[in-house]
N, C-alpha and C positions, 0 to 999 in steps of 0.2 A: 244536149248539143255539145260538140266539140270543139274546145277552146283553144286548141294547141298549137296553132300559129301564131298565137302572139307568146308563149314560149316564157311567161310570168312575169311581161314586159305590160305594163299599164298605159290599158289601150280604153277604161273605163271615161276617162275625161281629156281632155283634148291637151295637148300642149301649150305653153302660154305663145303670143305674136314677135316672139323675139327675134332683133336684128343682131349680129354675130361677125364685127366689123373683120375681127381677124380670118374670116374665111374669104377675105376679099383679096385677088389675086396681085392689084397693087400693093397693097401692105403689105401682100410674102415676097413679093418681089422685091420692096425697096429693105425688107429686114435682111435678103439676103445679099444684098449690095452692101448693104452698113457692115456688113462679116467677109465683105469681101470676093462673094461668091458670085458667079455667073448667074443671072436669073434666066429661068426658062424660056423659051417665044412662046406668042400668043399662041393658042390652042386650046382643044375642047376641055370640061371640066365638069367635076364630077364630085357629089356632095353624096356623101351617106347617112342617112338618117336625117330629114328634112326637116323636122318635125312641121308646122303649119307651112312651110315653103315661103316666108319671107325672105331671106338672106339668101336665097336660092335668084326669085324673081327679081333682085333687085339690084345682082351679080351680073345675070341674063342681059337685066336691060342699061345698067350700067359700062359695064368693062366690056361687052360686045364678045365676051365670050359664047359658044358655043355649049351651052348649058343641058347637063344629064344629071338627076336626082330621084334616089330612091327611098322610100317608108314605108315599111311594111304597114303601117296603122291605113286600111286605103281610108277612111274618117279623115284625115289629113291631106292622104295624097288626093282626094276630091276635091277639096277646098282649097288646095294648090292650086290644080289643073283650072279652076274656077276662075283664080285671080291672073292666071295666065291669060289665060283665056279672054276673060275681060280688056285684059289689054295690050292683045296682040302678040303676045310675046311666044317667042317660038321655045318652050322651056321641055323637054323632054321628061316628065314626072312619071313615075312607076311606085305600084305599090306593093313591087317585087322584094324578096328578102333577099339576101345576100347569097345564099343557093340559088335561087332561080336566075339573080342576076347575072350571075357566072358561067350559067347554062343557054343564055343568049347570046344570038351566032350575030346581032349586030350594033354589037358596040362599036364605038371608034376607039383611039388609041387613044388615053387624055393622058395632057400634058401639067395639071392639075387636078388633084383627087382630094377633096378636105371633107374630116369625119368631126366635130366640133362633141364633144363630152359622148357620142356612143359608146366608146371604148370601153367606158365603164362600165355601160350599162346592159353588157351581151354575155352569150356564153361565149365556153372556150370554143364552141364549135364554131360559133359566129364572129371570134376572133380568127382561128383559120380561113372561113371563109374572106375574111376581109384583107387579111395578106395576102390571099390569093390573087384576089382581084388586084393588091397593086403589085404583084408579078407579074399576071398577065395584061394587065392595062394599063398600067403607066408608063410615060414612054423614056426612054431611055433620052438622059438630063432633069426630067419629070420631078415636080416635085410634090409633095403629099404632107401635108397639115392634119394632123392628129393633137386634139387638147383631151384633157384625161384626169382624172382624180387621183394623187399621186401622193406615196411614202417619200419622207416620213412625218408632210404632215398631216393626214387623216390618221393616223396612230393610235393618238387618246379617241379619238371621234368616231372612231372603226365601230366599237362597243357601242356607244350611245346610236349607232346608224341604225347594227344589231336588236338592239332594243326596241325600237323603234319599230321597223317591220315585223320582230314576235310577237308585241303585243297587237297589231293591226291584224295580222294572220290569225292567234291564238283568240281576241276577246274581239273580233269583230264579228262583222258577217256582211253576206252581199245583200243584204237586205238595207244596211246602212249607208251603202257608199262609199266609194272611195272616199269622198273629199272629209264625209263626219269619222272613216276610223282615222285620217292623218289627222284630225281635229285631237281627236280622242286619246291616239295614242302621243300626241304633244302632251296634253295636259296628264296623262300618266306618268311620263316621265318627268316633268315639271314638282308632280307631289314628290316623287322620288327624292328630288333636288330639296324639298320641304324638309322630309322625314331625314336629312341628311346622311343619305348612303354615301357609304365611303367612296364609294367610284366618285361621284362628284364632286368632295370636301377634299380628294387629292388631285382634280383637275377641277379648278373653278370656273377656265376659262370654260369649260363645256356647260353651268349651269346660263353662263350669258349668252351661249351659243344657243340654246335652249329660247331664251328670249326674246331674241331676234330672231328666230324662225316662227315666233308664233307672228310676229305680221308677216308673212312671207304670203306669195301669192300661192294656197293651197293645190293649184294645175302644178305649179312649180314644183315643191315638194311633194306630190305625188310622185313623178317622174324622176325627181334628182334621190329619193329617198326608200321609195316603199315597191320597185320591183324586185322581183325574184334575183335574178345577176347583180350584182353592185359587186366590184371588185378596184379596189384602187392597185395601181403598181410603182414598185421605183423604176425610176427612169432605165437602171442596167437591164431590169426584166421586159421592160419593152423593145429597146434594144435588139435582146435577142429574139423577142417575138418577128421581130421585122428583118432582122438577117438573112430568109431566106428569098425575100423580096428584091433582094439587094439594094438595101435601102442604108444609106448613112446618113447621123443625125449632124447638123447644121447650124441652127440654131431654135430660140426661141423668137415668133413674132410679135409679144408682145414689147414692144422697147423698150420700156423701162428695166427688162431683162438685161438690158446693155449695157445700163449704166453703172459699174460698180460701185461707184461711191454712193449712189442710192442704198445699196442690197448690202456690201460688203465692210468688213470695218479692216484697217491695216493689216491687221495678225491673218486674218479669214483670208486676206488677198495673197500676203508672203506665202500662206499653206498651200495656197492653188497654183501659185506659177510654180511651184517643186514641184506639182504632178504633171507628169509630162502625159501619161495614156487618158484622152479625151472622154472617154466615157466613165472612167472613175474621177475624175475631176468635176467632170457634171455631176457625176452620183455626190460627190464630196459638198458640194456646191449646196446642194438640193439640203444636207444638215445643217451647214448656216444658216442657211433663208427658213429653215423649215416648210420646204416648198408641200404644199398640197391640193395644186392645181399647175399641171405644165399645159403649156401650148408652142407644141414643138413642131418642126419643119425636118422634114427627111427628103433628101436628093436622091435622086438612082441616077450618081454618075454625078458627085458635084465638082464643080470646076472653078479652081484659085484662081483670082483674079489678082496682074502685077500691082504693085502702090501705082502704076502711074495709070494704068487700064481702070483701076478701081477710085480714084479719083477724077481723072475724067468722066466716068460714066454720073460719079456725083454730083461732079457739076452740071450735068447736062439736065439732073431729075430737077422737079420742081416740086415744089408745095403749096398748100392753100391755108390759110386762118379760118376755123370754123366757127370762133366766137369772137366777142366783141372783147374789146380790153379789158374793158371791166371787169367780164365772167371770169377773168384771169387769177387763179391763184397763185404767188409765188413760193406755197411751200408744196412739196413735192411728196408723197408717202412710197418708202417701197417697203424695206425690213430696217431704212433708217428716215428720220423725218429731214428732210434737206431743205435750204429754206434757197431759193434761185437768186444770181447777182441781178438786183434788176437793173444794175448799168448793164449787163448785158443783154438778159430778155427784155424790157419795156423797149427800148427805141425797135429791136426787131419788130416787136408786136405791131406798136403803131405804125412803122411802113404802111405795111400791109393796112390797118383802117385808111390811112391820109390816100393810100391808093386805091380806095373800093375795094378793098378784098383781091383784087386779084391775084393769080397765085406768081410765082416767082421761082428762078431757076436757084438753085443753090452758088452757080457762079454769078447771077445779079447780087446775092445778098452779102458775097464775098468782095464783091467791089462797092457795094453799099458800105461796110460796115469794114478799112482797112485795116482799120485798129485791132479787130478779132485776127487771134489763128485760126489756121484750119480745123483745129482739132476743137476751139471752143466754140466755133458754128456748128460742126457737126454736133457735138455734143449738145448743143443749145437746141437744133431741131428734132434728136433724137427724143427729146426729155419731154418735146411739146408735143411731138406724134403718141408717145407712150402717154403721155397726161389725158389726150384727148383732145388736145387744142387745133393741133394741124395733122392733116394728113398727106400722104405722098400724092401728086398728078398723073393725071396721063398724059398719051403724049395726043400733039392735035389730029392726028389722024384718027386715033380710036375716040377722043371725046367726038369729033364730028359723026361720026357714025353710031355711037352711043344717045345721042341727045334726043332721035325722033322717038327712040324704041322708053327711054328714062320719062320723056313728055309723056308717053300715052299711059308708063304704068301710074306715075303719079297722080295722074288727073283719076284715074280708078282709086287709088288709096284717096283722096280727097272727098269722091262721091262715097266711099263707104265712110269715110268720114261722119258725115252726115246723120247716120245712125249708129257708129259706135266707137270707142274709143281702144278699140284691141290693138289700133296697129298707129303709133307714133315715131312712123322712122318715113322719110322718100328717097328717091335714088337720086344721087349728083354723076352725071358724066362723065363731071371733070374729075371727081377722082376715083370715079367708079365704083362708090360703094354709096350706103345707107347715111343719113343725119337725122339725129334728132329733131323733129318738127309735129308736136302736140295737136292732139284734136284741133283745137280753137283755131290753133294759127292754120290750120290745114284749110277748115271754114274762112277765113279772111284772105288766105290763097286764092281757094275756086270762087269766093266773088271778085277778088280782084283781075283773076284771068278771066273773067265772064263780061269785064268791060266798066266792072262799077272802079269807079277814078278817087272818092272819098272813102278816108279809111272806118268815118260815122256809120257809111254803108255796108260796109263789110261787116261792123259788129249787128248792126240790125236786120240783116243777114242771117246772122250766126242764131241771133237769140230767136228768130221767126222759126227755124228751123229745131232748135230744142224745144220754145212752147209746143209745136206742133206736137211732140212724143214724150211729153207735159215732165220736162226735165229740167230741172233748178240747179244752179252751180250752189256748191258748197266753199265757203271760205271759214278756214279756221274752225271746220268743225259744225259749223252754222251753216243752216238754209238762206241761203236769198229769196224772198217771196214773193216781193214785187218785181214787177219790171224794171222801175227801175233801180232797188237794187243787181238786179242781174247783168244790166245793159253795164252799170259801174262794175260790176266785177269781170266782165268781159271786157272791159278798157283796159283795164290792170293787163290781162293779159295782150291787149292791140298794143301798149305801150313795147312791153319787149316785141314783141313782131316787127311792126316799124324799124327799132333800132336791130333788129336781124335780116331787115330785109335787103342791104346791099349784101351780106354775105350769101344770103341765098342766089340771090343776083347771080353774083359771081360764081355758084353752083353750077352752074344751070339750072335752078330749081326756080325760082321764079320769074 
């Protein structure tokens, strides 16, 4: 039988449930406000390579976009179409390749296109194809999210990648599985590191890298490691892959990208403002940091926005606190370790708990807090979006329209809940994307939307529903065998829910 549509693309084991915050239309929109730049209007949107179609559904039902999503793996696009389906959601899922997708007469125009780590993982044919499509379908202002495995930091790594898929292809077989030859060929390379070959006694960070990949979730590196295509690029060669799209780069959506003094040290800053042509600067950029994952933003047709258009527009955005203070850390990691003033971050923080979480425009927080410039608020909220602490808002029109379609998907992610633990993200409205929220607390959710008013209930609840499919929490390595050990290790976890639950509140999530 003929395998050739999947094109040595591993379609053996399924992809892991992962949520993929930067493909989320608010966050490219408010990265490219932070740079200045016009963001696009609402419009359709368009995700390539879905793999289980979380970050798909939960875009759909959040941001109120107009949702198009294609996988060739159809394993995938079934179980997409499933969770849509379960919960209403109007998601357009296809288990079309990037040829046939090209070949249909009824696309709409999207004004959003994001392809989150494909890039790396196609041929060169299926990278034309993929420029094609944002030639002919994105729409002019359009903008398009491409993240990617990128020189010059996969460099040393290139070879150990190499390695890695020769040995699974040359001493495996399909008789073994996917998952036992990435097992296999871990621990081959690993004696390597033993037997002390000079490839790794001259890059040691690669025998740690080695290490930490063997807990990694094995779905995971099957996909990020052992297809056929794996190609990383510098940023100038993607560039020109996308030139004929007419596509120009923007910026990067992950924030912490913004902030120099995280990433750049003096000398590294002085070398980049002398380069005046943007894309050798970026290139230039990418050997300080050692970058070896970009997640970049391309415009077709991006438009500067004045100091005074571009500050208005910021203070009109809003943001929301996703954790509690506590979870707060004040040191910061990017390519420098920075530790935050907390005369300036703590009192922002707390606002936001003393007022329920609720979100806040960036001109309330500028009249909250006179004392700040402009420039160390902005930079204050920039550090906390990039950290993971706050995200950007929508505005009340799309959250009101978001919240019936965000209710139904999540109340489905809570019922699968109930038998497994693959998908730990829900959708917020309010900001239109995905949050962290764990099996358990998903369990003490649907009883407490179910009308049970005691949170004792909700754990008794949770653990009726594990005995039944005769499932024992593990702490520390250790089984709980009683009840009630279980019921206490389930409290552990009701204690953070509780103090989480005005933030989801203020979500719309609970």
């Amino acid at each position: 039988m003929s395998n050739n549509w999947t094109e040595g693309y591993v379609t053996e084991v399924p992809y892991t449930h992962g949520y993929y915050r930067e493909l989320s239309p608010s966050l490219q929109r408010f990265a490219l406000l932070s740079r200045g730049f016009a963001p696009p209007a609402d419009g359709p949107y368009l995700e390539l390579g879905f793999g289980q179609g979380l970050s798909a559904c939960i875009h759909a039902a959040a941001s109120g976009c107009l949702v198009w999503a294609t996988d060739f793996n159809p394993t995938q696009a079934a179980y997409a179409q499933s969770l849509s389906r379960a919960a209403g959601l109007d998601v357009k899922f296809l288990d079309d390749s990037f040829e046939q997708l090209l070949a249909r007469n009824d696309l709409p125009e999207f004004q959003y296109i994001g392809a989150h780590g494909i890039w790396t993982w196609v041929s060169n044919d299926a990278r034309k194809q993929i420029v094609e499509l944002l030639r002919s379908k994105l729409s002019v202002g359009g903008m398009a999210y491409l993240s990617y495995n990128s020189f010059p930091g996969w460099s040393a790594a290139y070879s150990l990648r190499h390695l890695l898929a020769l040995q699974a292809d040359v001493m495996g077989s399909a008789a073994q599985g996917v998952l036992e030859r990435v097992t296999n060929a871990l621990d081959f390379a690993n004696d390597l590191v033993a037997k002390n070959a000079l490839y790794f006694k001259t890059n040691p960070m690669l025998g740690e890298r080695l290490q930490k990949m063997t807990g990694f979730d094995k779905h995971y590196l099957a996909h990020e490691y052992f297809n056929r295509n794996w190609q990383p690029m510098h940023f100038s060669e993607v560039v020109e892959w996308l030139t004929p799209a007419k596509l120009e780069f923007v910026t990067s959506v992950h924030m912490l990208d913004h902030v120099d003094i995280i990433n750049l040290s003096t000398e590294a800053l002085q070398t980049l403002q002398a380069i005046k042509q943007k894309v050798f600067r970026e290139s230039v950029r990418d050997y300080f940091v050692n970058q070896q994952f970009r997640r970049d933003i391309f415009v077709r047709g991006p438009l500067q926005l004045s100091a005074l258009d571009q500050r208005e527009a910021l203070m009109q955005s809003a943001v929301a606190l996703l954790v509690t203070p506590e979870e707060i850390s004040y040191t910061v990691t990017g390519v420098n370790e920075v530790t935050l003033q907390e005369t300036i971050y703590r009192p922002i923080i707390e606002l936001f708990a003393q007022r329920n979480y609720r979100p806040h425009t960036l001109a309330e927080l500028a009249k909250e807090f006179p004392g700040l410039v402009w420039d160390q608020l902005i930079q204050a909220v920039t550090i906390l979006i990039g950290a993971g602490h706050m995200h950007p808002v929508q505005t009340e029109a799309v959250i009101k329209k978001a919240t019936p379609k965000a209710k139904a998907l999540n109340k489905e992610l809570c019922l699968r809940a109930r038998s497994s633990s693959d998908i730990s993200y829900l959708a917020s409205p309010v900001i239109g994307a995905g949050i962290i929220v764990n099996r358990f607390e998903q369990l003490f959710l649907a009883s407490k939307q179910a009308g049970k008013s005691q949170p004792q209930a909700w754990v008794e609840d949770a653990w009726s529903i594990l005995q039944l499919q005769g499932q024992k929490l593990v702490v520390d390595g250790k089984t709980m065998e009683t009840t009630e050990e279980n019921i206490a290790a389930l409290g552990k976890y009701l204690e953070k829910f509780t103090a989480r639950l005005p933030i989801l509140t203020a979500l719309g999530i609970a």
